[in-house]
C-alpha positions as CSV (number, residue, x, y, z in Angstrom):
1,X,0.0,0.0,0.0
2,X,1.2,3.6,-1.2
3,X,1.8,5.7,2.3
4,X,2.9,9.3,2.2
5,X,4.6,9.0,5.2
6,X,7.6,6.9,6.2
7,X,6.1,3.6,7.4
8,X,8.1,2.7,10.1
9,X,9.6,3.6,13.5
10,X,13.2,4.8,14.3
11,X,14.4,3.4,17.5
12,X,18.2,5.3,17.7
13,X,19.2,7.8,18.0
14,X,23.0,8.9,17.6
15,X,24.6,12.2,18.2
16,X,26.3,14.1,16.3
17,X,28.9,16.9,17.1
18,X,28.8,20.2,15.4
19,X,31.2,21.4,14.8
20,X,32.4,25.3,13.4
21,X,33.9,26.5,10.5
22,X,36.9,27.6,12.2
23,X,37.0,23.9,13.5
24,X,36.7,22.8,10.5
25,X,39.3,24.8,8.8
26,X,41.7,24.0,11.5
27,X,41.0,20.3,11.1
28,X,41.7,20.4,7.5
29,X,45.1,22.1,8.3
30,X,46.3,19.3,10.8
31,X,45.4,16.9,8.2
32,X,47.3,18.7,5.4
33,X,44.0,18.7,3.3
34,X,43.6,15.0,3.3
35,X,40.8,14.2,4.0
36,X,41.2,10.7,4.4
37,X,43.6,11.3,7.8
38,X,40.5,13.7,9.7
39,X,39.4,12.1,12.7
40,X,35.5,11.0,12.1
41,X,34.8,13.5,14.9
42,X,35.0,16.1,13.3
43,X,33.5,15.6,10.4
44,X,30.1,17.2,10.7
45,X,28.4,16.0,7.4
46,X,29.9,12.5,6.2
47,X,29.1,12.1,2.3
48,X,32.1,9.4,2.1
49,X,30.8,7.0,4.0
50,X,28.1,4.5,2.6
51,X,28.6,1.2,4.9
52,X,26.5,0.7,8.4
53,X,25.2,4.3,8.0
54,X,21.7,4.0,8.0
55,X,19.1,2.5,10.8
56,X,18.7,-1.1,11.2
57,X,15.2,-2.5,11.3
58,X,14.1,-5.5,14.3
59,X,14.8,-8.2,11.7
60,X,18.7,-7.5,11.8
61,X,18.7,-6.5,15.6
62,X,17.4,-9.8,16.2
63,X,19.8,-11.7,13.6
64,X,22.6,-10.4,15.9
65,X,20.9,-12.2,18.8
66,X,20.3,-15.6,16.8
67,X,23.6,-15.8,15.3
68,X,25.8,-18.5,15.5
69,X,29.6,-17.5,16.2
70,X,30.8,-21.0,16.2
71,X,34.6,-21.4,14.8
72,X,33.3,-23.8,11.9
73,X,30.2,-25.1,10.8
74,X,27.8,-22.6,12.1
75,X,24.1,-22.4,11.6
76,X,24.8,-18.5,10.4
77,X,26.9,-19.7,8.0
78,X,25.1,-22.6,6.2
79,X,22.1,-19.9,5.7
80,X,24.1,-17.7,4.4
81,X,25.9,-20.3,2.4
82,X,22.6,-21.6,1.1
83,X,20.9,-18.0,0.4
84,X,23.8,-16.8,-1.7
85,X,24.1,-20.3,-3.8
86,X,20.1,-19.8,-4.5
87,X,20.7,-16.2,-5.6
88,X,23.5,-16.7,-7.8
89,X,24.4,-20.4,-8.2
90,X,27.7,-20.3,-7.6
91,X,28.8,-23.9,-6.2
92,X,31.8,-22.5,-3.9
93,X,31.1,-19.4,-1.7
94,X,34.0,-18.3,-0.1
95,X,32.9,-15.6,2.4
96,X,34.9,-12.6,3.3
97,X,35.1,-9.5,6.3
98,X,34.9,-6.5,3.5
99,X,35.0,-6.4,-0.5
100,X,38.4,-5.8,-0.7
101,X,39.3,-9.2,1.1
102,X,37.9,-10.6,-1.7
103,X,39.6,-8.4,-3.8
104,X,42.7,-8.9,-2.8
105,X,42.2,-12.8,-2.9
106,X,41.0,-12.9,-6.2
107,X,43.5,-10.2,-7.9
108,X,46.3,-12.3,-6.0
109,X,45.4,-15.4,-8.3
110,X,44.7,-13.3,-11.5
111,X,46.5,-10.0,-11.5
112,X,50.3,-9.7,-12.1
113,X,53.0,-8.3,-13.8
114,X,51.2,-7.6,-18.1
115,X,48.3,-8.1,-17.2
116,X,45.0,-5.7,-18.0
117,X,41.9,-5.7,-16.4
118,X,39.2,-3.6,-17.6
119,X,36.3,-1.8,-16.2
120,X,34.3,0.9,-16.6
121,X,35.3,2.7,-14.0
122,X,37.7,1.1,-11.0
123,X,37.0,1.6,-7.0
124,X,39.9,2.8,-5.2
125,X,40.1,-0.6,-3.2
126,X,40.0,-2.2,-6.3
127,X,42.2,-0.6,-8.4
128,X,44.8,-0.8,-5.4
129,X,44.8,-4.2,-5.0
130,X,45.0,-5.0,-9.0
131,X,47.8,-2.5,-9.1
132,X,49.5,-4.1,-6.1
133,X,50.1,-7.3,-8.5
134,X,51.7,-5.6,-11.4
135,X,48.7,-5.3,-12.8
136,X,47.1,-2.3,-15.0
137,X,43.8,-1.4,-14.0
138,X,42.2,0.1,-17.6
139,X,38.7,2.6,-17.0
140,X,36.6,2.8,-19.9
141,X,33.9,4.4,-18.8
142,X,31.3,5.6,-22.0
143,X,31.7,9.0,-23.3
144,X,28.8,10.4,-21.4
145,X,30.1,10.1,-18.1
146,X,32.6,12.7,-18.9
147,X,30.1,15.5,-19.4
148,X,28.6,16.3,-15.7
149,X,25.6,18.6,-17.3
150,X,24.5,16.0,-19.7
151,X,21.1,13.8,-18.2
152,X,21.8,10.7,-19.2
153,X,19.8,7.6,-18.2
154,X,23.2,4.9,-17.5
155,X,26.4,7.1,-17.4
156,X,27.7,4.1,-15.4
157,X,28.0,2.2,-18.5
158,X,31.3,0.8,-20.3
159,X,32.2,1.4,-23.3
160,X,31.6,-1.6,-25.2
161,X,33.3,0.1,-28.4
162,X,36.8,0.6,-26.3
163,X,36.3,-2.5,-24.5
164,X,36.0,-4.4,-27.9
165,X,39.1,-2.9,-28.8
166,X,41.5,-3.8,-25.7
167,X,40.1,-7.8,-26.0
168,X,41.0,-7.6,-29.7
169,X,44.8,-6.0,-29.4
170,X,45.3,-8.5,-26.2
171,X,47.1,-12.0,-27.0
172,X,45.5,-14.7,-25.1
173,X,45.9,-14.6,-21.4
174,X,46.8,-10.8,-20.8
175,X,43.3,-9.9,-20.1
176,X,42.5,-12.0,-17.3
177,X,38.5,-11.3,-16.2
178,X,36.7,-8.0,-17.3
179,X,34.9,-5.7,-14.5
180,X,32.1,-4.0,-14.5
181,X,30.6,-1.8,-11.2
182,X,26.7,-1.6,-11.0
183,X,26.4,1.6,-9.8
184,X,29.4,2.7,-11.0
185,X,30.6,4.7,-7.7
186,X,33.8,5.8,-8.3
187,X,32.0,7.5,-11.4
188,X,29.4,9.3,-9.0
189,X,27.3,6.2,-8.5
190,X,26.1,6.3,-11.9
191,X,23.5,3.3,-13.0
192,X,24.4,0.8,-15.4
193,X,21.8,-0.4,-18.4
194,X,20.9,-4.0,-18.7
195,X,21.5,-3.5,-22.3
196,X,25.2,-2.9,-21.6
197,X,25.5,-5.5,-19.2
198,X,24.4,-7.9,-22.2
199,X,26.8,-6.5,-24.6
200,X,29.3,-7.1,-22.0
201,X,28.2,-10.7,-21.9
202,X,28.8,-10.8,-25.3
203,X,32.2,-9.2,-25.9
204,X,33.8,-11.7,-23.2
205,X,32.2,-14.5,-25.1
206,X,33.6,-13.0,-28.6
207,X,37.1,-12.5,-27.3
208,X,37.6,-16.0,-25.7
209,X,38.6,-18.7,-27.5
210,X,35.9,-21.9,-28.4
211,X,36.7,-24.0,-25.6
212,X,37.6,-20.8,-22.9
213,X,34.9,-17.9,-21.7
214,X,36.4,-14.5,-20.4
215,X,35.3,-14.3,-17.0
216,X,33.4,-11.1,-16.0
217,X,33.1,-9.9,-12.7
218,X,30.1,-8.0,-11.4
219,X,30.9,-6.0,-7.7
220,X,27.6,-5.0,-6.5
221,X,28.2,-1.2,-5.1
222,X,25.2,1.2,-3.2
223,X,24.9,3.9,-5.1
């Protein structure tokens, strides 16, 4: 049912400091303008952070409560084993603390030193870790997320063109897996079309030989 009010109840509340601008300003000076070395403290408007920032509703209070912390073989984790092989059908989950854990797993067994792995526009975390092997991490975002007045529907798409064009120049093997981020937040959290995500599909099929098909790599990003 269609409400025109915000159906639900918010239980906690946290505080925040405020802060002044000459706070601020001095702030920014100890931390030489890096913004990545303030103290969360003083910060009085946080637009970096997207993880554990909004309310949590009784359902996940109460999953803390149920959960199983056993070493091995907990409950928690065979439901979670078994919701994420329903939603994607994978047949081995390997579950990790944060995204670039798996990163830096994966990238350790398929980066290195001539290798290039495309995307339409890299993460920080993810760019470090491929970059960290020897690796080059390639953006090719599509020509309309380069013009921040234009409305455009999916400026998170890749560019199937350029992408066509790497696969094709690359001898077998130097292009290990392509990437693409739905949003694309490193590109302002721009969406990405279903249409592009099938041409996608289809260039990694195209470039790999009969028997071999290109990997592709889908990190799932709040936009």
């Amino acid at each position: 049912m269609a409400t025109i009010f915000e159906p639900f109840r918010i239980k906690v509340v946290e505080p925040i400091r405020v802060t002044t601008r000459a706070e601020r300003e001095q702030a920014l000076e100890k931390a030489g303008r890096n913004l990545f070395r303030l103290d969360a403290d003083d910060v009085l408007l946080d637009w970096l952070t997207d993880s554990g920032t909004s309310a949590m509703s009784q359902e996940q209070w109460a999953g803390i409560m149920r959960g199983d912390e056993s070493y091995a073989g907990s409950r928690s984790w065979h439901r979670f084993e078994k919701t994420v092989r329903d939603l994607t059908g994978f047949a081995h989950i390997v579950p990790t603390h944060q995204g670039r854990a798996a990163e830096h797993l994966l990238f350790s067994l398929v980066g290195g030193e001539g290798k290039v792995i495309p995307n339409n526009t890299h993460f920080d975390t993810t760019r470090a870790n491929i970059e960290m092997t020897g690796a080059q991490a390639l953006d090719i975002p599509c020509a309309e997320s380069a013009d921040p007045a234009l409305e455009a529907p999916f400026k998170g798409n890749i560019d199937l063109v350029a992408l066509e064009n790497v696969l094709a120049d690359s001898p077998p093997g130097r292009v290990p897996l392509v990437i693409i981020t739905v949003t694309n937040n490193s590109g302002g959290g721009q969406p990405v079309s279903l249409e592009n995500l099938r041409g996608l599909g289809l260039s990694a099929i195209d470039s790999a030989s009969p028997s071999i098909s290109m990997p592709v790599a889908l990190p799932r990003m709040r936009g």
